[in-house]
C-alpha positions, 0 to 999 in steps of 0.5 A: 014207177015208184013215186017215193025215194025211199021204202017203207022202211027208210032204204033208199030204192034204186031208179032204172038208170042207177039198177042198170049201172049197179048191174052192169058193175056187177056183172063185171065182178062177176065174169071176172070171177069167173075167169079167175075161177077157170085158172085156178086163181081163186083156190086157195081162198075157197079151199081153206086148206090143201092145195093153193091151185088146183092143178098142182101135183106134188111131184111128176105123175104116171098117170093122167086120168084113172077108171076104176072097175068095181066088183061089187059084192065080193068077188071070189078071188080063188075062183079068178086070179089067185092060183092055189095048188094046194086048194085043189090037192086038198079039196073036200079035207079040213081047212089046217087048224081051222076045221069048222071055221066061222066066219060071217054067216057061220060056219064053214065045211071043207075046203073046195078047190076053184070051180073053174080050172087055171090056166096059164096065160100069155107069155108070162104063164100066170094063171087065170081061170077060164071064168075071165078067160077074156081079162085072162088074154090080156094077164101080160099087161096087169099088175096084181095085188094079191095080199089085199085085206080090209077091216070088215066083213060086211058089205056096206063099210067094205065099200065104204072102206074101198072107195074112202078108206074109212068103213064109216060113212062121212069120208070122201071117196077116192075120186072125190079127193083127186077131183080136190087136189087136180081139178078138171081137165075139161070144164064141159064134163065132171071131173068125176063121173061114177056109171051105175051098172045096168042092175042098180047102184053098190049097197053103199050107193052115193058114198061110193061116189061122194064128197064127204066132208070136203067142199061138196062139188067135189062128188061125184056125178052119176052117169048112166047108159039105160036110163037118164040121169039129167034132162039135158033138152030145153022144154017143149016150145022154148027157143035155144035163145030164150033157154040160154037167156033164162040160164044166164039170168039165173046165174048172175043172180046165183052169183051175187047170192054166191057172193053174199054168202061166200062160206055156204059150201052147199050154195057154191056146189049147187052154182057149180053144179048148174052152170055145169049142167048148162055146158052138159047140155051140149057134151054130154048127148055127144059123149053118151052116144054110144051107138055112134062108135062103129060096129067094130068096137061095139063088138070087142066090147059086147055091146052087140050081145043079146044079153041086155045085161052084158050089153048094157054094162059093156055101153058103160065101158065104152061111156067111160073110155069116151069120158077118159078121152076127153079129159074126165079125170075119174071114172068109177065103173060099177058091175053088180047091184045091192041084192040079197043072195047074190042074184045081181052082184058076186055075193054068192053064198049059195049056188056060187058056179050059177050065180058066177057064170051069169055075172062073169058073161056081163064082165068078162068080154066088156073090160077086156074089150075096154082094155084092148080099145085103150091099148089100140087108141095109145089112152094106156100111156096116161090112163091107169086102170084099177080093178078091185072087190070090197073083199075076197071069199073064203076057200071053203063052202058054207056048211050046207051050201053051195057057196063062199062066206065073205073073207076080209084078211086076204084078196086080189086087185089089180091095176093096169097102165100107166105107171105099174109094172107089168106082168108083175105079181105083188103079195101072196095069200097062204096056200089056199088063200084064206090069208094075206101071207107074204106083204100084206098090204091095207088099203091104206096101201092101195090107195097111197100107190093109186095117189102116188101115180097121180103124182099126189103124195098121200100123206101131204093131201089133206083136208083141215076138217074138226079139227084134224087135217083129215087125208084119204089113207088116214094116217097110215098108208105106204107107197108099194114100190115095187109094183111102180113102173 
């Protein structure tokens, strides 16, 4: 009991029955805050800039939901979907006008042909080599980019150039952007999910996945099928009412600091975070439990494999259709890790045939498993998949080695679903695919076409930030029409 009205520094205190009705107002404020914040009402006014609701797309969109498959470390696109005859007719010559080359890590021998053979597949006869034999089987339902390039040839910035479109760190990655402009299709998931590979995060790590200078619940949140990311169980010995009842508690009072401080961007992302934590701990065991998808489907994706490697990533694939089935709007899918020398990602600078046969036994079954799984579930009308490196790799091996220098000016990607044409065949590098030679295309490029099928105009999607209405393709970037469907 408090005998005296009034504090030692002259404030009036409250009695119970005026703390109980003070609270009971606020908690009013509070839930209708809430609601209000579920339909997108409140948008405009936390945003700042951008779009007044959440949900609006600028015009009808293709695609729903996108899963990005990367490629971490440069995959050799001469050694997979990049056919060059003349690699082959030429192989152990000089590369014309170029003989010595330097590149990254110095210089370059002679030319050497794919070490894997190309073969045509399906009806429309593209050749793909037997590395991917499996993504290979399904080459009639792909839409291939093969005159990407990029502006660096450091792994880092590639990823960071990839994933935000600036080689910079501080820039908002691609899914962060789309988790600003339409928001969540399932308030019990992130809107944004990036699964880490079995063997460790991409060298750029979080930027990949992160918010930039964007509000900063827009990130990114990190899944993983091998080990935990959040502890989602109550602690030994607390009821399931009494957990809920402390959560709540917590809320409200995170809510009225909210409120006192409605320009922290950091304080709103943490509120955001734990009353999504709090829904996660009933979706989330669900949707990651992937031992309850019958034999057949572990299977196709090869998540039965004795190799724990290939058996892990394929559990990812399966996680992210799982994720993409209920609503998460961009899952980005990482194979590789941040190593030296190539050992866990596609860096292969030294015993590239070695190195290459290990990492593709990890991807190749398990995306072409995803592939087929979305196909047969009809996900594949609304679902748009995106297949992508940082950079490609040279047509010659390093001098001395028995492996690839990393090559910025020429690279393959490749998109599927919703939205693209298929089988279609956009750009071409020059005859041994050392150069992007006819429609060179910047990522600029790539992610105004992955925007534009989201029904998200790249040029009107900005974000007022010091002073520059800040967007993901900078201000350069152009639709590639005729890939669209």
């Amino acid at each position: 009991m408090i005998d005296d009205p009034l504090s030692s520094r002259g404030t009036r205190l409250m009695d119970r029955r005026q703390f109980l009705s003070t609270s009971l107002d606020g908690l009013a404020a509070v839930a209708l805050t809430g609601l209000l914040g579920q339909e997108g009402r409140l948008a405009a006014a936390d945003l700042k800039s951008g779009p007044s609701n959440t949900t609006r797309r600028h015009f009808p969109a293709r695609a729903s939901r996108v899963i990005e498959i990367f490629c971490a470390g440069a995959l050799s696109h001469v050694d997979t979907f990049d056919y060059k005859p003349e690699l082959v007719r030429r192989h152990g010559q000089p590369l014309p006008g170029n003989d010595r080359f330097v590149s990254f890590q110095g210089e370059n021998g002679n030319l050497v042909q794919p070490l894997w053979q190309f073969q045509p597949r399906g009806q429309s006869g593209k050749m793909v080599s037997t590395l991917v034999d499996k993504i290979g089987g399904h080459v009639d339902e792909l839409c291939f980019f093969h005159s990407l390039t990029t502006k660096t040839n450091t792994h880092g910035p590639a990823e960071n150039a990839m994933s935000t479109g600036f080689a910079i760190d501080g820039f908002p990655s691609k899914g962060a952007w789309i988790n600003y402009a339409l928001g969540s299709a399932n308030k019990n998931l992130p809107t944004f999910v990036a699964i880490e590979d079995p063997r460790g995060m991409p060298q750029a790590g979080p930027n990949n996945w992160g918010a930039g200078f964007l509000p900063a619940r827009f990130q990114g949140t990190p899944f993983s099928t091998t080990k935990p990311i959040r502890n989602l169980r109550a602690p030994a010995g607390i009821s399931s009412s009494t957990d809920e009842a402390t959560r709540q508690a917590l809320l409200t009072f995170d809510r009225i600091a909210a409120q006192r401080s409605p320009g922290d961007t950091q304080l709103a992302a943490r509120l955001a975070s734990y009353e999504l934590a709090a829904r996660m701990q009933l979706s989330v065991p669900e949707v990651a439990d992937i031992d309850r998808e019958p034999a057949h489907i572990l299977k196709l994706y090869g998540a039965d494999s004795g190799n724990s490697l290939k058996a892990g990533f394929a559990k990812n694939c399966i996680l992210a259709r799982r994720l993409v089935e209920r609503g998460v709007r961009y899952v980005q899918l990482f194979n590789g890790a941040y190593a030296s020398a190539g050992r866990l990602n596609w860096d292969a600078h030294g015993k590239l045939k070695e190195q290459y046969e290990g990492h593709a036994e990890i991807l190749d079954q398990p995306v072409a498993g995803l592939l087929s799984d979305l196909k047969q579930r009809g996900l594949m009308e609304d679902t748009l998949v995106v297949f992508c490196t940082e950079f490609g790799r040279m047509p010659m091996f390093q001098l001395g080695t028995q492996g690839r220098d990393h090559n910025p000016g020429g690279f393959t990607a490749w998109m599927a679903g919703a939205g693209v044409r298929a089988p279609f065949s956009y750009g071409a590098t020059d005859p041994f695919g050392f150069r992007a030679q006819q429609n060179p295309l910047t990522l600029y490029d790539f992610h105004a076409t992955l925007l534009h099928l989201l029904g998200l105009d790249h040029e009107r999607l900005t974000y007022y930030h010091n002073g520059i209405k800040r967007r993901l393709t900078d201000v350069h970037g152009t639709v590639v029409k005729e890939v669209l469907a």
